[in-house]
C-alpha positions, 0 to 999 in steps of 0.5 A: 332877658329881665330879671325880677328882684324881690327885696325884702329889707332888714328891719329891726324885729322882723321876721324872715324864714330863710330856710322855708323861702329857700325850700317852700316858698321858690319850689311853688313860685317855680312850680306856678310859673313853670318852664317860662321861669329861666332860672331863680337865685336867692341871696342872705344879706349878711352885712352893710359896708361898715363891719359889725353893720346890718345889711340893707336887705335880710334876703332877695329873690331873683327870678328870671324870664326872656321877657316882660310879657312871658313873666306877666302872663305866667305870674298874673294867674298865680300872684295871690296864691304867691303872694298869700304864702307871704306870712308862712316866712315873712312879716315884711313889705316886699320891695320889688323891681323888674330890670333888663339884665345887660350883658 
């Protein structure tokens, strides 16, 4: 199984619109990518290790797929229409890594 991560980092003066992500935005990628898409997860950075510290990363989406080509292939027709949604809840750069999850 892999797992594609989207990380968006917290940066001082950007914007990030949980709710719409959370509503909007992982209902279409969820409808674009259909059954090939296993499972999608959603995480709200709250703090870095320091009290009072800013997190490392304002959110992360999580999306998950039996393997590499099975998300390549279902992705790749959908990636602008996906990506152009991007400033509906968001002005930062996206941050992206796909990992073999180990059990």
């Amino acid at each position: 199984m892999i797992k594609v991560t989207v990380f968006y980092p917290y940066v001082e003066g950007k914007k990030f619109d949980m709710e719409y992500y959370c509503s909007k935005h992982m209902a279409l990628v969820r409808q674009k990518l259909g059954d090939v898409l296993k499972g999608t997860a959603v995480e709200e950075g709250i703090s870095g290790i320091e009290p009072g510290s800013k997190p490392a990363y304002i959110a992360m989406g999580h999306m998950y797929f039996d393997s590499l080509e099975e998300f390549q292939n279902a992705f790749g027709p959908h990636a602008e229409e996906i990506k152009n949604d991007l400033p509906n809840y968001t002005d930062i750069e996206p941050v992206i890594q796909i990992s073999e999850v180990k059990v």
